[in-house]
C-alpha positions as a printed Julia matrix, in Angstrom:
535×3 Matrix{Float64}:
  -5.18  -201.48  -136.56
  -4.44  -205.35  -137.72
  -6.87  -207.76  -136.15
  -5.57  -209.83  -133.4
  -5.95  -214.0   -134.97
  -7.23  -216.21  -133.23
  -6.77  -219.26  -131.39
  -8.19  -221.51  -133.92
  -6.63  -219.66  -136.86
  -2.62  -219.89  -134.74
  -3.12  -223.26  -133.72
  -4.37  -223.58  -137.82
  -0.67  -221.73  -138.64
   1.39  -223.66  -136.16
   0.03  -227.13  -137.98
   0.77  -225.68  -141.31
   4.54  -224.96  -140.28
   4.82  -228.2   -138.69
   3.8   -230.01  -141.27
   6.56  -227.61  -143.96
   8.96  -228.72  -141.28
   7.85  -232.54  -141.47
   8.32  -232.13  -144.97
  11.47  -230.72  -145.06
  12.91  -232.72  -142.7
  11.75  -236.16  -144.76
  13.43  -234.48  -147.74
  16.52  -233.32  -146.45
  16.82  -236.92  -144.69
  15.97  -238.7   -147.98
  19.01  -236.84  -149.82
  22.0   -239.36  -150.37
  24.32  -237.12  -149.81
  25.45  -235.99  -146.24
  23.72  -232.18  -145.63
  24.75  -230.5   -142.63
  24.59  -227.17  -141.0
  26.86  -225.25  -138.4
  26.55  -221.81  -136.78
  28.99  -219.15  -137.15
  29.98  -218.57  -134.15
  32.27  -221.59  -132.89
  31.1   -223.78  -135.85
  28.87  -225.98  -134.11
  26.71  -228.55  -135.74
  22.89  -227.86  -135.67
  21.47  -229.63  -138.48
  22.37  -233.05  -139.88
  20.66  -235.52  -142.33
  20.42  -238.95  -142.18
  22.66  -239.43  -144.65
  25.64  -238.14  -142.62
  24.57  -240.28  -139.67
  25.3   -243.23  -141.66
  28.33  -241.85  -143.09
  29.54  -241.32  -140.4
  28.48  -243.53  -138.01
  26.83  -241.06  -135.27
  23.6   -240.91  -133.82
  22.67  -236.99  -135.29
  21.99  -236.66  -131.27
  25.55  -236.95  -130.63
  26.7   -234.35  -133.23
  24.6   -231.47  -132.95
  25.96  -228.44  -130.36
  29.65  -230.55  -130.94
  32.56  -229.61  -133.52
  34.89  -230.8   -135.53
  37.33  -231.37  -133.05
  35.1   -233.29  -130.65
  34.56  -235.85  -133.37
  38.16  -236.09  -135.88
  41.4   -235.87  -135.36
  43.05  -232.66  -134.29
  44.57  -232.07  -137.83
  41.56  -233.08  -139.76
  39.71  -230.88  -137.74
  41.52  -227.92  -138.84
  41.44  -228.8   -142.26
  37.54  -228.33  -141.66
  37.64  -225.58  -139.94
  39.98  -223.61  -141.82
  37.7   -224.3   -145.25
  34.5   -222.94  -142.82
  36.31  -219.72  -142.13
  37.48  -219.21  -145.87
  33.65  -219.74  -146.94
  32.29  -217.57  -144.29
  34.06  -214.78  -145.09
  33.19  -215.16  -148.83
  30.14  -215.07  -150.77
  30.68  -218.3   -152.84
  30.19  -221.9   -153.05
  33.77  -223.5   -151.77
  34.29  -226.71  -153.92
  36.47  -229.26  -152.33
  37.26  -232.25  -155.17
  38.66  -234.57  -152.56
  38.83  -234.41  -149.01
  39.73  -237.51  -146.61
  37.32  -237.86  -143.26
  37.52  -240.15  -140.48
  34.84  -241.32  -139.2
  33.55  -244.47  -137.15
  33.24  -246.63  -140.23
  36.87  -246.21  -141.2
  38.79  -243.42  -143.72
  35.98  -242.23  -146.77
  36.5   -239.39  -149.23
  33.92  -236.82  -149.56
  33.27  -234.51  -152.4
  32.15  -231.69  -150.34
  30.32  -228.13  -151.3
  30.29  -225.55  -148.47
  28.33  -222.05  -148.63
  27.83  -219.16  -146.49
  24.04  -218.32  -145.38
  23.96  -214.84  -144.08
  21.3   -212.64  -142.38
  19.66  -209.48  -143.31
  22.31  -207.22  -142.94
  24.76  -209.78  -144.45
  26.37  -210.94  -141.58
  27.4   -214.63  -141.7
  24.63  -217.0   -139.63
  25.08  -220.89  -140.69
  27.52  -222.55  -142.79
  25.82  -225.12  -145.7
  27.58  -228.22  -146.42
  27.03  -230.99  -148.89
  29.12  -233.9   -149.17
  28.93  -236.82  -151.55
  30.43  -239.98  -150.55
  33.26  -240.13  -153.83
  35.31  -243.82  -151.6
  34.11  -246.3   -154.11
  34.41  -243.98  -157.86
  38.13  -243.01  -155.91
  38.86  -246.36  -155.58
  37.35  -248.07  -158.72
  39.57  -244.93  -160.7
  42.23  -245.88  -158.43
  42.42  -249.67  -159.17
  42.13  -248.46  -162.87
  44.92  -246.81  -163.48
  46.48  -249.78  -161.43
  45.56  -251.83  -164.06
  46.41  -249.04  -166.82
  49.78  -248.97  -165.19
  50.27  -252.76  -164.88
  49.29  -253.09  -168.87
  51.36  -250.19  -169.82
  54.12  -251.89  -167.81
  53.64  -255.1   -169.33
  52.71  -253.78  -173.0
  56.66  -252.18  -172.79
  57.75  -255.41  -171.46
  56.55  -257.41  -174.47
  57.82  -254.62  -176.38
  61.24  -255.37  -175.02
  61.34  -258.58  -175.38
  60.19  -258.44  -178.73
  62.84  -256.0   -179.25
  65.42  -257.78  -177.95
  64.68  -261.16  -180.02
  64.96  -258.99  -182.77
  68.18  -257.14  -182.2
  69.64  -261.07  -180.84
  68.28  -262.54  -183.94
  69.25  -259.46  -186.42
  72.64  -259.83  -185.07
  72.93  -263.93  -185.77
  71.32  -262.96  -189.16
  73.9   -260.08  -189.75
  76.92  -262.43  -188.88
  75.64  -265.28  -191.14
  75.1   -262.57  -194.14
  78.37  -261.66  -193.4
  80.13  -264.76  -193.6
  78.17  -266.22  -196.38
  79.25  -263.08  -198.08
  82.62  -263.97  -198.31
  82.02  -267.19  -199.55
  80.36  -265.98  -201.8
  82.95  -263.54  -203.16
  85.14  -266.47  -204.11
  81.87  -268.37  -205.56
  80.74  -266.19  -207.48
  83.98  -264.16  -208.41
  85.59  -267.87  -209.42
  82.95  -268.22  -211.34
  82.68  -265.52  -213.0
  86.84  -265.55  -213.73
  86.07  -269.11  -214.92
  83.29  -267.82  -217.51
  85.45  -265.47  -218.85
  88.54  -268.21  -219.84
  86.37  -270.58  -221.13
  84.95  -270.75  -224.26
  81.34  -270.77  -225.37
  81.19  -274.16  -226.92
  82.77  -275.95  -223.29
  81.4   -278.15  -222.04
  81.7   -276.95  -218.7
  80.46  -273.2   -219.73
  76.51  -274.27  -219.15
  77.9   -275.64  -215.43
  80.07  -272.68  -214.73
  76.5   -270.69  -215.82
  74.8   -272.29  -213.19
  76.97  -272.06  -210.8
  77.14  -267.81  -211.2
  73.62  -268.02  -211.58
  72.94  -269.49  -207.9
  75.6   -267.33  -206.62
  73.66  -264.71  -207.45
  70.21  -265.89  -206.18
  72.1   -266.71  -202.8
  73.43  -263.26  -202.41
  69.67  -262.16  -202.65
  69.27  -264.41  -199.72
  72.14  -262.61  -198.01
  70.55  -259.64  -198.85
  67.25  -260.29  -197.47
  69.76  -261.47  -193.99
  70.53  -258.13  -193.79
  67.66  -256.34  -194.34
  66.24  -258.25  -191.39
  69.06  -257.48  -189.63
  68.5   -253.8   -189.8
  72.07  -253.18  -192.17
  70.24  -253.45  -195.36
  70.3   -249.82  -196.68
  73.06  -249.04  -199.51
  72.11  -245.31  -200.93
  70.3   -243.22  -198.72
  68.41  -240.49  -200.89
  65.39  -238.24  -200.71
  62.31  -240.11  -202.04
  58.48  -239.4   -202.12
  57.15  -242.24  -201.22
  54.16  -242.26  -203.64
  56.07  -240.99  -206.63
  58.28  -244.46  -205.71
  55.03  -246.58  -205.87
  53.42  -245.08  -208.55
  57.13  -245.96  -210.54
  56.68  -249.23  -209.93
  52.87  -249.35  -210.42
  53.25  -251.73  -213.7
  55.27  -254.0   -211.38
  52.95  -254.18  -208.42
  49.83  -254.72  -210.76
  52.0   -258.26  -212.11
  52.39  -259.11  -208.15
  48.93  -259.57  -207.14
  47.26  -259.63  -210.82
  46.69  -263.44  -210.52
  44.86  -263.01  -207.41
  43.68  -259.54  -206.8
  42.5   -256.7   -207.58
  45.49  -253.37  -206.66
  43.82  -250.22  -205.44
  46.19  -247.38  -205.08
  45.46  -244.19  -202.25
  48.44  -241.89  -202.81
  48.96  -238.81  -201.56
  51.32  -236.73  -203.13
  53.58  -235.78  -200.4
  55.93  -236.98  -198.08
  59.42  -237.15  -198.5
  61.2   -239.7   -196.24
  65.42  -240.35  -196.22
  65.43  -244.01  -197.78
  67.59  -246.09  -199.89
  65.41  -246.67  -203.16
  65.92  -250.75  -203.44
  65.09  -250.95  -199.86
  61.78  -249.1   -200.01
  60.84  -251.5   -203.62
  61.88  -254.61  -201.71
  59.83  -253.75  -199.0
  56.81  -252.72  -200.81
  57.16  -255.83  -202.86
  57.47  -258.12  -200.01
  54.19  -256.76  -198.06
  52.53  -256.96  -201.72
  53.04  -260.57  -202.12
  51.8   -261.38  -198.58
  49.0   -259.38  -199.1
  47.98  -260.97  -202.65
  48.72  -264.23  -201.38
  46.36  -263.85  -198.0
  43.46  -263.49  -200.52
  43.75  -266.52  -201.88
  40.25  -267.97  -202.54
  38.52  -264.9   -202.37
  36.02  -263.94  -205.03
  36.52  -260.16  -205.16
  40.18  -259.81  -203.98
  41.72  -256.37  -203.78
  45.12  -255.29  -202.66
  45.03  -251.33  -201.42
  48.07  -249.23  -201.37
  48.08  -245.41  -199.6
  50.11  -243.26  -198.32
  49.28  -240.03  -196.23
  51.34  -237.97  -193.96
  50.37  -237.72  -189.93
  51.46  -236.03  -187.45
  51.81  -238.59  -184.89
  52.34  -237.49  -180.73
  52.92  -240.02  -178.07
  49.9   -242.05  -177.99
  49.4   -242.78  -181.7
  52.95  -243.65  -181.27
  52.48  -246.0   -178.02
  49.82  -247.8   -180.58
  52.61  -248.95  -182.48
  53.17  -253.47  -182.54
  56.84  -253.12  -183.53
  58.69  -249.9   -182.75
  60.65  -248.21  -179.74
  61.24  -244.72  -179.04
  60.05  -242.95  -182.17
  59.91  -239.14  -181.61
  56.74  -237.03  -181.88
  56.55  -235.49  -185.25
  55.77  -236.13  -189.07
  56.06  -239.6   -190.4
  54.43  -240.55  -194.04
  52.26  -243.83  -193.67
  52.97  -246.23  -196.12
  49.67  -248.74  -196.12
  48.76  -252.19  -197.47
  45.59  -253.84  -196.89
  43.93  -256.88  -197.88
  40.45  -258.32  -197.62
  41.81  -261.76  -197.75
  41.63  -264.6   -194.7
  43.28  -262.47  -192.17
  45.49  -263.89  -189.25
  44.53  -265.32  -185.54
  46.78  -263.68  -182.51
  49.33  -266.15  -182.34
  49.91  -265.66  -186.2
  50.06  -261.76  -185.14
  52.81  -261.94  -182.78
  54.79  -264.23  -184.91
  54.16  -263.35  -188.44
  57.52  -261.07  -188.67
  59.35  -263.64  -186.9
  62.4   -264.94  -189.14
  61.69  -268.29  -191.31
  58.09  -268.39  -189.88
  55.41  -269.05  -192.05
  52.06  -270.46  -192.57
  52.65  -271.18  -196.33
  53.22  -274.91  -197.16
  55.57  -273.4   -199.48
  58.34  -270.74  -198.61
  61.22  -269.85  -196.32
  59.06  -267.58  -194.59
  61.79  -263.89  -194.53
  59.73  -261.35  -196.52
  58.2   -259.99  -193.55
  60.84  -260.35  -191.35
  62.99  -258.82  -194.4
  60.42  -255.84  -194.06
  60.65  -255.36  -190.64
  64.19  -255.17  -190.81
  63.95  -252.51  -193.43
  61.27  -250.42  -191.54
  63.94  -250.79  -188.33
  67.04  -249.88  -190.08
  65.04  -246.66  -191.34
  64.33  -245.89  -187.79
  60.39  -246.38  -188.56
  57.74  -248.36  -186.7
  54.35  -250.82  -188.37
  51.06  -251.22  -186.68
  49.29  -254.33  -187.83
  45.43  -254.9   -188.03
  44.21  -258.21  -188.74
  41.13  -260.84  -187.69
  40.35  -264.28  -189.44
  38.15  -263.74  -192.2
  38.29  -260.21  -191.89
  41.67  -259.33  -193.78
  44.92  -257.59  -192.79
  45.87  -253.98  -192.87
  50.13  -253.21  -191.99
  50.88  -249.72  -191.71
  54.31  -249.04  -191.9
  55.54  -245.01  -190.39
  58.73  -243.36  -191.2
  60.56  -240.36  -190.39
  59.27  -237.52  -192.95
  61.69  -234.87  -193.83
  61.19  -231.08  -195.19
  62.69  -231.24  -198.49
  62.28  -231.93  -201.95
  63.24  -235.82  -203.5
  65.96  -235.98  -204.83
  66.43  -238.05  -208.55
  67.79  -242.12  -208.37
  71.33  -242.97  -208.9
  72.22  -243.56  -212.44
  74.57  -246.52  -212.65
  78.06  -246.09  -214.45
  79.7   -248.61  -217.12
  82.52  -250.63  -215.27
  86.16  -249.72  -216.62
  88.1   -252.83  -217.4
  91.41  -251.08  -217.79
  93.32  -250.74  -214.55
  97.1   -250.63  -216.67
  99.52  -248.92  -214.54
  97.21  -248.86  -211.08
  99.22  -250.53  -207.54
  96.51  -251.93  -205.55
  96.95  -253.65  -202.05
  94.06  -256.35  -201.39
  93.9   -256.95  -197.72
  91.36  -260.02  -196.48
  91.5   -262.44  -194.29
  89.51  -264.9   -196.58
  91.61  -267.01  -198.85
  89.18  -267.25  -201.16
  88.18  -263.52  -201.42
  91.41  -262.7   -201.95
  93.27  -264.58  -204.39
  89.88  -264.24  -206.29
  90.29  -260.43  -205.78
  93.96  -260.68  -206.55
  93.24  -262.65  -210.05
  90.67  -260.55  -211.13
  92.88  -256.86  -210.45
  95.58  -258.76  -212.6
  93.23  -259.85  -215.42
  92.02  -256.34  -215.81
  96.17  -254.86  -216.03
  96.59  -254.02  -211.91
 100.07  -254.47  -210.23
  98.6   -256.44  -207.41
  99.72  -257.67  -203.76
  97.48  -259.23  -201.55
  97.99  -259.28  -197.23
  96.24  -261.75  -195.11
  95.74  -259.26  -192.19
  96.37  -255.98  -190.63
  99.82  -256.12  -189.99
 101.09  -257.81  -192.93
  99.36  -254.51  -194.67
 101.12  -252.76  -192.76
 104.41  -254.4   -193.6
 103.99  -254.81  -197.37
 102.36  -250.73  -197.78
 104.26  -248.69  -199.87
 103.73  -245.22  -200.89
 103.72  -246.27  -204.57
 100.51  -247.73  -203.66
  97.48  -246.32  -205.57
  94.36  -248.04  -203.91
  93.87  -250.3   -200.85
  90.99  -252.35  -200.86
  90.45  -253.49  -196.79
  88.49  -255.97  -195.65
  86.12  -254.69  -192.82
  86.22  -257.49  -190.29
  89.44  -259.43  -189.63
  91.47  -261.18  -187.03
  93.67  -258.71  -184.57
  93.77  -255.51  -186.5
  90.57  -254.33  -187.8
  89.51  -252.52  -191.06
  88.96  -249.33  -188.87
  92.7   -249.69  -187.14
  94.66  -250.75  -190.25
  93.29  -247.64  -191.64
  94.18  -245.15  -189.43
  97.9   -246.38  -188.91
  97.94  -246.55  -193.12
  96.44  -242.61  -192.81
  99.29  -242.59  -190.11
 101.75  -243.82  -192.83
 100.52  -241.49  -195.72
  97.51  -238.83  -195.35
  97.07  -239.28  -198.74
  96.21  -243.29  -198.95
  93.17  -244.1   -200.96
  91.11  -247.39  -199.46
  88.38  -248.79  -200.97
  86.69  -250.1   -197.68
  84.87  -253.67  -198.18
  82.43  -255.73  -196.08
  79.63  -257.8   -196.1
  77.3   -255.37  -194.03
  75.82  -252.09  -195.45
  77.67  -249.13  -196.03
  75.74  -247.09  -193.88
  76.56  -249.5   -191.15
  80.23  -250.2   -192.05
  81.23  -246.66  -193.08
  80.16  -244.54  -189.41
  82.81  -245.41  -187.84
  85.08  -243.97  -190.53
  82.76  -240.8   -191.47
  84.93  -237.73  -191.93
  88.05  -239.49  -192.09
  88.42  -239.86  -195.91
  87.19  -242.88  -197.4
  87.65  -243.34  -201.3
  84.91  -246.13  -201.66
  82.92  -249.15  -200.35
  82.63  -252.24  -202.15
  79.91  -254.58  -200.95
  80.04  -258.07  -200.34
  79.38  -259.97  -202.64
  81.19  -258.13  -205.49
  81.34  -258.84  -209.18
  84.45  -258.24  -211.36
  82.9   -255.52  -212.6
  81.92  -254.03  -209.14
  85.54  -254.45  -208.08
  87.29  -252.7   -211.31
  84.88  -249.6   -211.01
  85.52  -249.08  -207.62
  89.29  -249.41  -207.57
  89.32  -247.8   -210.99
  87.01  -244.38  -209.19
  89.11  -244.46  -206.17
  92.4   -244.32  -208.24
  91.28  -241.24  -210.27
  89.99  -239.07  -207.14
């Protein structure tokens, strides 16, 4: 039989539990998160911490034998309630993320844990509940993607913007190119006619020369206008980018030789839908800034890669100069320097038209670039600090297919004996040069100064019409559908100052039998009426 204790040794007991209590009590009160208790029954309180008094705002006097609903609102209190029932009739720890309480303080979220404490035979006896105050990391996360938002909102802005200064100033360029084109034509096309009557011991031949010569250099000009202006691309093709670079390797090298170093990084892959001269002038353009930004530095080097990436939407979004590129596979075309580098204000503005920070130089290679990258539907990401050099990334589209070989060029025919063309321009000076040099080569020319006198002077002994794009009252596009109107089988040689890809949509399908670019040589204009009279 067990021996009765005695009075010393319960009172000894009693002290000992007291004091576990104590202890208990101190730690459960020196928790920082709110710990409370509630019996099964009707989910009264019976323990609290100190930590919920303050959260709360309650003396823990006040709470214990109360619920829910003698404290929060009627709905809140259900959402309590509700959760209580759902853990008391499991066996797991109920994890609530974020739940909104109301308490004397004002609205706080709580991060709260609930579990079930059961008795021998497993019935349910208490609920356990921990809650962590989560108001100030909810609002701090809040406020951030506020602020995310706001600079997301205001990154597209600038993007925009920047977009459309762009697409206002690639239009003014695109205009000018096209005008200048045409005067142009009669420049250089007079000049040309004049060469050929002259002969070599004139003294005017050497002037004539010049004149043709400068022609020539300001058509590159026009050129570069429309490769700004996004209408720069002539014969789309399959290329590999590195096979492209490593072609004109022996080129690059003279570029930069007198100042740098070239590296090239190529990987040997990634075909892209490009128009060869495009994809040289731009490489040549971002060569030259590059060489020339290391000006002054001892061990200059110029790198070139190329890899393929599959880019998704936020190596996209990281993009300084492009606007809704799809996900997918774009080839990466690189140039970096380790020259002087550029400050943010020469960032933003560096592919701005005719700026430049050169004391010499009009200042349109980049902005020539960009406009190639744009009318290739690509994008360029540009990394630069002073003194720390200048990386420009340039992405665009990648397509599944093999490259395709470059355009060989064709001798120019100078005999166009027994071939009826029709010259229609509204340019004086384009067409009588047109007109002069058709005869010279054995053509039966006539010549209209718009739409409807092409109209009126078309006859079906007509072999070729070359149209002028852009004219006064009836357009290119109109006066050749009433001429396909007239006779499905009319052959027009369409001309114009912007690129064919740009001048020729509007007329795909339909049956075009050429497209002569502005400027033209004789030679230029022969072989294309000459190719669209033997179709």
């Amino acid at each position: 039989m067990a021996r009765e204790p005695t009075r010393e040794e319960l009172i000894e007991e009693l002290e000992r539990l007291r004091t576990e209590r104590l202890f208990l009590e101190r730690v459960l009160d020196h928790v920082p998160n709110m710990i409370f208790v509630k019996e099964a029954g009707e989910l009264r309180f019976v323990r609290f911490n100190r930590a919920g008094e303050d959260l709360l705002g309650f003396q823990r006097e006040d709470l214990i034998g109360k619920n829910d609903f003698d404290f929060f609102p009627e709905e809140e209190a259900k959402f309590f309630v509700d959760k209580d029932r759902e853990v008391l009739a499991g066996t797991t720890v109920l994890d609530i993320p974020e739940e909104p309480i109301h308490t004397a303080n004002g609205e706080r979220w709580l991060h709260t844990q609930k579990v079930p404490i059961r008795g021998e035979h497993g019935q349910p006896l208490y609920l356990l509940g921990i809650s962590e105050d989560i108001t100030e990391r909810r609002n701090a996360a809040a406020e951030l993607a506020r602020s995310q938002e706001r600079l997301a909102a205001e990154k597209l802005e600038a993007r925009l913007l920047q977009a459309q200064k762009l697409e206002s100033l690639g239009v003014l360029a695109g205009g000018v190119a096209h005008d200048f084109n045409n005067l142009l034509v009669g420049i250089l096309g007079n000049a040309s006619l004049a060469l050929a009557e002259l002969e070599a011991a004139h003294p005017a031949n050497r002037a004539v020369q010049m004149v043709e010569k400068s022609a020539r250099m300001a058509s590159e000009l026009t050129r570069q206008l429309l490769a700004y202006s996004g209408q720069g691309r002539y014969v789309v093709e399959r290329l590999v980018l590195s096979e492209l670079v490593r072609e004109m390797a022996a080129l690059l090298e003279v570029t930069v030789a007198r100042r740098a170093t070239l590296r090239l990084e190529l990987a040997d892959e990634g075909v892209v839908e490009a128009d060869a001269l495009q994809m040289r002038q731009l490489l040549l353009n971002l060569l030259t800034n590059a060489a020339e930004a290391t000006e002054g530095v001892d061990t200059a080097v110029v790198t070139v890669s190329s890899a393929v990436v599959d880019a998704d939407a936020a190596y996209l979004d990281q993009l300084d100069l492009a606007l809704e590129l799809r996900q997918g596979t774009y080839v990466v075309l690189e140039v970096s320097d380790n020259g002087c580098g550029m400050d943010s204000d020469t960032r933003r503005r560096m592919f701005d038209p005719f700026f430049t920070t050169k004391e010499r130089g009009h200042g349109l290679g980049l902005a020539a670039a960009l406009g190639i990258v744009r009318g290739h539907g690509g994008g360029v990401r540009v990394y630069s600090e002073p003194g720390r050099g200048t990386t420009i990334k340039v992405l665009l589209p990648c397509v599944q297919a093999e490259a395709g070989t470059f355009p060989l060029q064709r001798e120019a025919p100078r005999d166009l004996s027994g071939c009826r063309v029709l010259v229609v321009d509204d340019h004086e000076v384009v067409r009588d040069f047109a007109c002069r040099a058709l005869r010279a080569a054995g053509a039966d020319v006539m010549a209209a100064a718009d739409g409807a006198e092409a109209l009126g002077r078309y006859e079906d002994s007509v072999d070729v019409v070359v149209l002028d794009m852009s004219m006064p009252g009836l357009s290119g596009p109109e006066v050749f559908a009433e001429l396909r109107a007239l006779d499905p089988e009319v052959r027009v040689v369409l001309s114009s100052g912007y690129s064919e890809l740009e001048a020729t949509r509007r007329f795909e399908g339909n049956g075009l039998a050429g497209f002569l670019p502005k400027p033209y040589t004789i030679s230029e204009l022969i072989e294309s009426v000459k190719a669209a009279g033997s179709d």
